[in-house]
N, C-alpha and C positions, 0 to 999 in steps of 0.2 A: 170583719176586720181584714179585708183581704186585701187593702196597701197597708195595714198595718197606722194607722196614722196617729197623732202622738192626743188626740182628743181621746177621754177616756169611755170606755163603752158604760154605758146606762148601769147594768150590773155592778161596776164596781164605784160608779157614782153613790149606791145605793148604799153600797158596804162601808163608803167611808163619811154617810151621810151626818156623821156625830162629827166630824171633822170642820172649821169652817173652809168655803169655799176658797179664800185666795191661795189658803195650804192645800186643798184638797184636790184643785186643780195641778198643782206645781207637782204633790206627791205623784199621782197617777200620768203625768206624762213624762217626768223623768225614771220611771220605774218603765212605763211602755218601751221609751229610749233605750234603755239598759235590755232587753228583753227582746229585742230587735236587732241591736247589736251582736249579744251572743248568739240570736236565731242565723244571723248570718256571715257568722262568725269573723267578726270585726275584733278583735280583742282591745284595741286603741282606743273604737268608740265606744264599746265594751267601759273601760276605764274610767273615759271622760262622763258618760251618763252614770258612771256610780260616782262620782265623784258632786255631781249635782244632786243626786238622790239625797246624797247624805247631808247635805246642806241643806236642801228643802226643809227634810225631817227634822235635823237639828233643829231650827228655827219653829217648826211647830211644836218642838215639845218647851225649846224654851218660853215660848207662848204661853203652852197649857199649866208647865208647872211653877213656873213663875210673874205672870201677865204682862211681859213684854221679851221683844226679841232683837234677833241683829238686822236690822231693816235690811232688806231686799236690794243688790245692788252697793249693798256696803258688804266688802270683804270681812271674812273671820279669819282675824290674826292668825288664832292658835287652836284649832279644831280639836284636839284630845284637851285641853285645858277647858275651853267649854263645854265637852261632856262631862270631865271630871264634876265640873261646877252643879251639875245638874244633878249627880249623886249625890250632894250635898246637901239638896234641898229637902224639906222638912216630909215626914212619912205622911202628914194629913195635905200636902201637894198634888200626890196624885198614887197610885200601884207601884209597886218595886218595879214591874215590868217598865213604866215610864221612866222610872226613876232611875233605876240602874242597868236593868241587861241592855232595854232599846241602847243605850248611849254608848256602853261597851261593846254592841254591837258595832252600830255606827262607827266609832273609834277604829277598830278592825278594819273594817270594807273601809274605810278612808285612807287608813294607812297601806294597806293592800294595794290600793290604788296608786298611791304616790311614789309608793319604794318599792316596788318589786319590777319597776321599770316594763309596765306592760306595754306593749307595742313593736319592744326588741324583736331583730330578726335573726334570722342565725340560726345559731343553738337555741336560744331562748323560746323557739317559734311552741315546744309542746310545753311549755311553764305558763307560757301564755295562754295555751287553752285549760289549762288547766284551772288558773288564774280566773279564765272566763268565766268556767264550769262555777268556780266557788263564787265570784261576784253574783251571779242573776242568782242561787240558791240562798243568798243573804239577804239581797234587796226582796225575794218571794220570803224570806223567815219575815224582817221586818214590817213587810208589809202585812203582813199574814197578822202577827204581833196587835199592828195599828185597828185591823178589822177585827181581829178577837174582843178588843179592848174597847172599840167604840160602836161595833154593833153587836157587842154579845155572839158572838158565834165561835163553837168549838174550835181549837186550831184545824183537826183534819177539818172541817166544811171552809175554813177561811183558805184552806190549801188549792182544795177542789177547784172553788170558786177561779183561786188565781188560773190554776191550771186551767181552766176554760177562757178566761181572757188570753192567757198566753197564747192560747193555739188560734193560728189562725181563721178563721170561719168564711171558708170558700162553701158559697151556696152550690157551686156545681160537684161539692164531693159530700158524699153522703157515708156516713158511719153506720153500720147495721152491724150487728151479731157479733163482734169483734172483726168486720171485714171494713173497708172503704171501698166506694164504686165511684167512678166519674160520671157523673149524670149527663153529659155531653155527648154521648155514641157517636159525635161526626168527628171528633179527636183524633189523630193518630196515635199510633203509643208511645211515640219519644213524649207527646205533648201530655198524654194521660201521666207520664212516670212524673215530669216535672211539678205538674199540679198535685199530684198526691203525698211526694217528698215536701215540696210546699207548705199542704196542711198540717202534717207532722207537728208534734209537739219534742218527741226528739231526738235527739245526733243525728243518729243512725238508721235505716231502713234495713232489714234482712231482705236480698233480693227474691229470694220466692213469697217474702209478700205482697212483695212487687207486681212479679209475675203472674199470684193470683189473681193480684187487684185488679189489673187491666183486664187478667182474663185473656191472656196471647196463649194460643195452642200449642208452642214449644219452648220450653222453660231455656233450652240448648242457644232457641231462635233470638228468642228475646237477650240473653245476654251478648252475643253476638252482636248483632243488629242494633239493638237499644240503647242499652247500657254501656258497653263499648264506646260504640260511635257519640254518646252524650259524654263520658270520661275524655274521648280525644277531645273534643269539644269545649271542656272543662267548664260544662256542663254541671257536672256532677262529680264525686270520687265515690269510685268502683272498685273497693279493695277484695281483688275476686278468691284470696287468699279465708280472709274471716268472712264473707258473702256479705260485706255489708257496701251501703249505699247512701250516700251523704250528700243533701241539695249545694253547691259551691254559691256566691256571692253573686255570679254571673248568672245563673241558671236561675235564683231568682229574680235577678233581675227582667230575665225574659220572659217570667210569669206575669210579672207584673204589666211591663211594657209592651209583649204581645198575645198571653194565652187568654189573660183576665180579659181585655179588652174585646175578646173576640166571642168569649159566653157570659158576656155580659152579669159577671158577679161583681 
């Protein structure tokens, strides 16, 4: 998944294969949306893909627990009144899970979305990550929810699962022993740091596992030279304070535009 693209990987085609197709597709690329968003810490589009999520899903459960729905492309007036509606519906419908928490979830992450004004700049900039943080961990409960439900699977394996979609899957980095290597050796290491913040699943990098990762001879060298220079770059943020190391918006950008392109993942 290493542009990340909004088609969903095979694996969780699998997970939500109890689901029909026209929901099933909607579900998994407005969740991927949502999930890309906060990886690149977009908090607006963050927003706007939870705000579709929630919609999708509404619309499949009104499906499943009642056999029809609010057609696609027709607005839902009143979003918590149509979950409400669906707690309402009879216990031989469907599992309390469909019935009541998914809606109230939903409910939540909707309203989240609409009224906490995510996008503000300013002061608002750390409410909004914050914001982020709770939107993708809701859209991963519900979704988590939807595969427990319709493929039998424990919630922790429904989590795992996500968590492996979620991370990107760059073929030239390789996960061993609790390390990461760049499989590329003609890389430099501003290009190895980028690719490996990349794969990340998440915030933050601690920079000496940075520094082991690459494998640079002076832990001193490396932030100087690297990490520095990709911070002024903005690049990356390099708060050398807590040691940690966060991919910026840009930086993946130049993953995608010119490191992938160049080892061909």
């Amino acid at each position: 998944m290493g542009n990340m693209s909004t088609r969903p990987p095979s694996q969780l085609e699998t997970a939500l294969a109890g689901i029909p197709k026209s929901f099933r597709d909607r579900i998994s690329a407005t969740y991927l949306a949502v999930k890309k968003a906060f990886k690149e810490h977009q908090p607006e589009a963050c927003g706007l893909g939870a705000g579709k999520f929630c919609e999708v899903v509404l619309r499949f459960l009104q499906h499943h627990l009642t056999g029809s729905h609010t057609a696609f492309g027709t607005k839902i007036v009143n979003f918590d009144v149509e979950c409400q509606r669906l707690e309402q519906t009879p216990k031989t419908a469907g599992p309390e899970s469909l019935r009541v928490i998914l809606p109230r979830a939903l409910a939540f992450l909707y309203t989240l979305r609409n009224k906490r004004g995510i996008g503000h700049v300013g002061g608002d900039v750390e409410a909004n990550e914050i914001d982020s943080a709770t939107i993708s961990r809701l859209a991963d409960w519900c979704l988590c929810e939807l595969i427990r439900v319709f493929h039998s699977l424990p919630l922790e394996d429904a989590q795992a699962l996500l968590d492996s979609v979620a991370e990107r899957q760059i073929s030239v980095v390789w996960s061993v022993a609790g390390k990461k290597r760049v499989l590329d050796g003609k890389l430099d290491f501003a290009s190895k740091t980028l690719l490996l913040l990349y794969s990340e699943t998440s915030q933050a990098v601690p920079d000496s596992d940075l520094f082991s990762w690459v494998e640079h001879s002076n832990q001193a060298i490396y932030r100087r030279d690297i990490l520095r220079r990709l911070h002024k770059q903005r690049m990356l943020e390099f708060d050398e304070d807590l040691g940690m190391v966060m991919l910026s918006p840009a930086g993946a950008k130049r993953v995608e535009d010119e490191i992938l392109p160049r080892v061909g993942s």
